[in-house]
N, C-alpha and C positions, 0 to 999 in steps of 0.2 A: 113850588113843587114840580117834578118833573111829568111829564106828561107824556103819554105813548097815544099812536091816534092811527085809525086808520089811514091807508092811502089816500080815498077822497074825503079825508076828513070827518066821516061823517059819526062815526064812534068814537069816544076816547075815554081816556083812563086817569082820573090823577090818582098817581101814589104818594105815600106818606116820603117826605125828604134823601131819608135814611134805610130806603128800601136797595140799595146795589151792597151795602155791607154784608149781608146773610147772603145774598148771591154770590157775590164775589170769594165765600169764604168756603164755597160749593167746588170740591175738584172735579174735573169732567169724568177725570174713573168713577166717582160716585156718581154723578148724573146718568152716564152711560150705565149702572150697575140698574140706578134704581127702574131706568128705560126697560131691561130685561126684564125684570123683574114683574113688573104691573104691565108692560105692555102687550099682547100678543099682536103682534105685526100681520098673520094672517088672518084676524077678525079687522083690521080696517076698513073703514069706506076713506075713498077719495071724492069731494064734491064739486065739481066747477061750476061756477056761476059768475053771472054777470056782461058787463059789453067785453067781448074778449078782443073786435077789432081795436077798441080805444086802449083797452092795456097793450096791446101788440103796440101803438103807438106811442103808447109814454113810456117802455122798454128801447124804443127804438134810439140807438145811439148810445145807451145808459153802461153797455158794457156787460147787461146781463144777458146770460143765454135761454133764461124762458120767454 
């Protein structure tokens, strides 16, 4: 089974085999439709946490720009 897990490992997920079928059968005009839809953008919170010097570290080099 495939498995999604966080960055330090510490949570993960196993899903059932055959879970990227219904995904992948998802156009992004739906995805983005149904985002409109249910989301309101300005009732979000944004949270940060965590050691942010150690992420700046394991970013470093990697190509990303956060």
């Amino acid at each position: 089974m495939p498995l999604i897990q966080t960055q330090d490992k510490s949570a993960a997920i196993q899903l059932p085999a055959n879970y990227e079928k219904p995904i992948n059968a998802v156009a992004p005009e739906q995805v983005n439709a149904a985002l409109k839809k249910y989301i309101d953008y300005t009732k979000r919170a944004i949270i940060k946490a965590g050691d942010f010097e150690k992420a700046a570290r394991f970013f470093v080099g990697s190509g990303s720009k956060n």
